[in-house]
Each structure stands twice: as structure tokens, then as C-alpha cells.
C-alpha positions as CSV (number, residue, x, y, z in Angstrom):
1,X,12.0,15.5,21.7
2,X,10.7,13.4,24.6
3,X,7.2,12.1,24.4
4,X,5.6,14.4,27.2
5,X,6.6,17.4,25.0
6,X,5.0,16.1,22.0
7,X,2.3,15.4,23.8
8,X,2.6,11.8,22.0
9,X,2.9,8.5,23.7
10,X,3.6,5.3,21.5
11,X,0.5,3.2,22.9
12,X,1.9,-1.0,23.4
13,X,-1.5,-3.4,22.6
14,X,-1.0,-6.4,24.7
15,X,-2.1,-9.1,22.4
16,X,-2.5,-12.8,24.2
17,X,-1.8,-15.5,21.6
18,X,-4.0,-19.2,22.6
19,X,-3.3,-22.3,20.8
20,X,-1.9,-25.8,22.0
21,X,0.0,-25.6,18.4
22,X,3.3,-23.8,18.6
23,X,3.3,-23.8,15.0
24,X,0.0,-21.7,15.1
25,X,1.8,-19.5,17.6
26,X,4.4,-18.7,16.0
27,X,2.5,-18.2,12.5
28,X,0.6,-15.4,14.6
29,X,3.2,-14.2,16.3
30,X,5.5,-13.4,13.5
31,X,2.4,-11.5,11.6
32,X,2.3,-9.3,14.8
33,X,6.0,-8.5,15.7
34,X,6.5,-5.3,16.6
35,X,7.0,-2.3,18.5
36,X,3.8,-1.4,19.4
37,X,2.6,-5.0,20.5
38,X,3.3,-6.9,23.1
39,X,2.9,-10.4,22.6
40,X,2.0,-13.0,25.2
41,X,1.2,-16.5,25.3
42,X,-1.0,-19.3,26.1
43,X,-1.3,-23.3,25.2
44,X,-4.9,-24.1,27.0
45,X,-7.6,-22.4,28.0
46,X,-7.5,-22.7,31.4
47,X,-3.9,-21.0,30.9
48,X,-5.5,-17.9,28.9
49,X,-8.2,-17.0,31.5
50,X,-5.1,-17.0,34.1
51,X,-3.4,-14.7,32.2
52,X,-6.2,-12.4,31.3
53,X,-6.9,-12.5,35.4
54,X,-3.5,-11.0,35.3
55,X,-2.9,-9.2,33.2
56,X,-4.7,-6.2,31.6
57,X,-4.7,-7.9,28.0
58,X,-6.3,-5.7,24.8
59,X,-6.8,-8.8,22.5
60,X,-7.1,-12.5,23.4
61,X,-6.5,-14.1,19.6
62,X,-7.3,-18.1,20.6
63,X,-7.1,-21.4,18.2
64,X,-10.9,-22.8,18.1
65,X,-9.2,-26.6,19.1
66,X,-7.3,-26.3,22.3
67,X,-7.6,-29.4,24.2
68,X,-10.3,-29.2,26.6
69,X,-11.2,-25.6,26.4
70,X,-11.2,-24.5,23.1
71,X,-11.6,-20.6,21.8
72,X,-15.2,-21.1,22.1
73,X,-15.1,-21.4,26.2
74,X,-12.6,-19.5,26.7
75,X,-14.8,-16.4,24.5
76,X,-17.3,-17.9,27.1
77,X,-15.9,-18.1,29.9
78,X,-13.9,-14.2,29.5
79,X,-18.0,-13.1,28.5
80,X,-19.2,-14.8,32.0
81,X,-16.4,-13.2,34.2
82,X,-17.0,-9.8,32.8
83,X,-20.8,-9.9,33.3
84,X,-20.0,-10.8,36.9
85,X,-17.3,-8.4,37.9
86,X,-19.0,-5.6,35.9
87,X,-15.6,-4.8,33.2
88,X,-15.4,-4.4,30.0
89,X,-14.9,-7.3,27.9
90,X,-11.5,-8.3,26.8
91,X,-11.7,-9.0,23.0
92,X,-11.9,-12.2,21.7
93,X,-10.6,-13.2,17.6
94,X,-11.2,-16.4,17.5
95,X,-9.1,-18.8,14.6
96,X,-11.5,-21.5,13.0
97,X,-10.9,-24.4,11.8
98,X,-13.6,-24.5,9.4
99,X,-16.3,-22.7,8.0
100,X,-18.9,-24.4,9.5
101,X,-17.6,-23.2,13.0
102,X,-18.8,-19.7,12.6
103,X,-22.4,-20.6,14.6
104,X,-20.3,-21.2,17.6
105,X,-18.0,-18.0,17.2
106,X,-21.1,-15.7,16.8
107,X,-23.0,-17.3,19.7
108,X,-19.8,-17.2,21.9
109,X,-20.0,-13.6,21.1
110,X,-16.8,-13.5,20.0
111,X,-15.4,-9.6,18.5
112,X,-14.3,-11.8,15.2
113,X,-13.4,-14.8,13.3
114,X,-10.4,-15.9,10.7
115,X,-11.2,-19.6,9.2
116,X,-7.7,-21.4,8.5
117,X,-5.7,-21.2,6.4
118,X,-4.8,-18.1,7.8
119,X,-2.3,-15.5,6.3
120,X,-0.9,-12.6,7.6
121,X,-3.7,-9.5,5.4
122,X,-6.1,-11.3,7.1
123,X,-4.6,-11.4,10.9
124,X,-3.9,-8.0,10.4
125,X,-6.9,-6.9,9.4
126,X,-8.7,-8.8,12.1
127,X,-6.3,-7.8,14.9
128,X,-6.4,-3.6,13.5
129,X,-10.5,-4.0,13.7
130,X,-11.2,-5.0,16.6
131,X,-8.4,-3.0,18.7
132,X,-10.5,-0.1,16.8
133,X,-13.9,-1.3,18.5
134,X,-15.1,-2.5,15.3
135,X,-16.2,-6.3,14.8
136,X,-14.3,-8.9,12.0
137,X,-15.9,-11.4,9.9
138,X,-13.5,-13.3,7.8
139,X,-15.7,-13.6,4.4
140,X,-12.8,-14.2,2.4
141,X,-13.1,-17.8,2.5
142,X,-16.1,-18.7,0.3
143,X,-17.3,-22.6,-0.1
144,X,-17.3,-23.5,-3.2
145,X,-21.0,-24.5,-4.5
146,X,-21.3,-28.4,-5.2
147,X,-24.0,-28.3,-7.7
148,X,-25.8,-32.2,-8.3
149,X,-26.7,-33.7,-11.7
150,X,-26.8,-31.7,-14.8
151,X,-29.2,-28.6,-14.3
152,X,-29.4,-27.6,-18.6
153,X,-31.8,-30.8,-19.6
């Protein structure tokens, strides 16, 4: 059965991959392979909003540290463009270096965050929520609590 009698369509995500790490990249990318996705790819920011000028692009997944326009601009700068041209905001999950960088992802408004290490539940879980309209905080990373001097005495 063709899809048009079916009535079903097998929907492709384009998901645009940023990092100036091919290693990061390719860790992504090989969490994402498949039928339904297609996968493009960017190595600076300046690259990524050229693509997503493009291209109509469901996902933007970008590295917080990319030379001289990290995630964090480019979550700007994607935010700025749509406020001006009056579309809908391409999503942005944003890959952090550290816990300490969530600030900046909330206040890029950024659709969700995974702190490295990363592994491939979590990029899964992040990409599936956010292509559903829902937003992703990555709390499985917890700090562990330095505690100073001996509390008992």
C-alpha cells in the first residue's frame, strides 16, 4: 500500500547538528541515525544561522563552546530573527559544558539543555521532547554536595 492510501506519511525531522568538535558531531549524530531524521551540519555559529536561513530546520542541537558564537548566540540570535520576521521559532537544545551553564541556556530561551557528558537516553529524550512542543531540562546530572568540617560535634 502506497502512503496516500493509508492516509500515512512517514514525517523526516530535519535536525541541524552545531559544534566545532567533530567528535561531538558524530557522538550526536550516531544517537540520531535514522530514517525519519535528517541530519545536517554545522561547525560555527555564524554557519548554523546560514543554514537555518535556508533551510526549514525542526531542531537546531548546538555545543555551548563554538568559537566565537557559541549555542548561547546562536539561541539568541535564531530568538532575534524570529521576533523580527514574525516565524515561529526554530528549537534550540543546547549541549553544556557544565552545570553552572544552565543561567545562560534558560535566559537564551533555549527549548532545553543536556550538561556533558552526554549519552544517547538523554539525547534522545531531549531531541523526542522538544520536537513534541514540550521543553527539556537535563536534571540527571546532580553536583555532588561538598559539605565543610565535621557537622556531628
Amino acid at each position: 500500500m502506497d502512503p496516500e492510501s493509508t492516509g500515512k506519511f512517514l514525517a523526516v525531522e530535519t535536525i541541524l547538528i552545531v559544534s566545532d568538535t567533530e567528535s561531538i558531531r558524530r557522538e550526536v549524530a550516531s544517537v540520531l541515525d535514522g530514517p525519519d531524521i535528517e541530519l545536517l551540519f554545522a561547525s560555527s555559529g555564524p554557519d548554523a544561522i546560514a543554514t537555518v536561513e535556508a533551510t526549514l530546520i525542526d531542531l537546531v542541537i548546538a555545543d555551548m563552546q563554538i568559537g566565537s558564537m557559541g549555542g548561547v548566540a546562536v539561541c539568541l540570535e535564531l530568538r532575534l530573527q524570529a521576533s523580527y520576521d514574525a516565524i515561529d521559532e526554530t528549537p534550540v537544545l543546547l549541549l553544556l559544558d557544565r552545570r553552572a551553564d544552565v543561567f545562560q541556556a534558560k535566559r537564551s530561551g533555549a527549548d532545553g539543555w543536556i550538561v556533558k557528558p552526554l549519552d544517547a537516553m538523554r539525547i534522545r529524550a531531549g531531541v523526542r521532547a522538544i520536537l513534541q512542543g514540550d521543553r527539556y531540562e537535563d536534571t540527571s546530572y546532580q553536583p555532588v554536595p561538598v559539605s565543610v568540617g565535621d557537622q556531628s560535634a
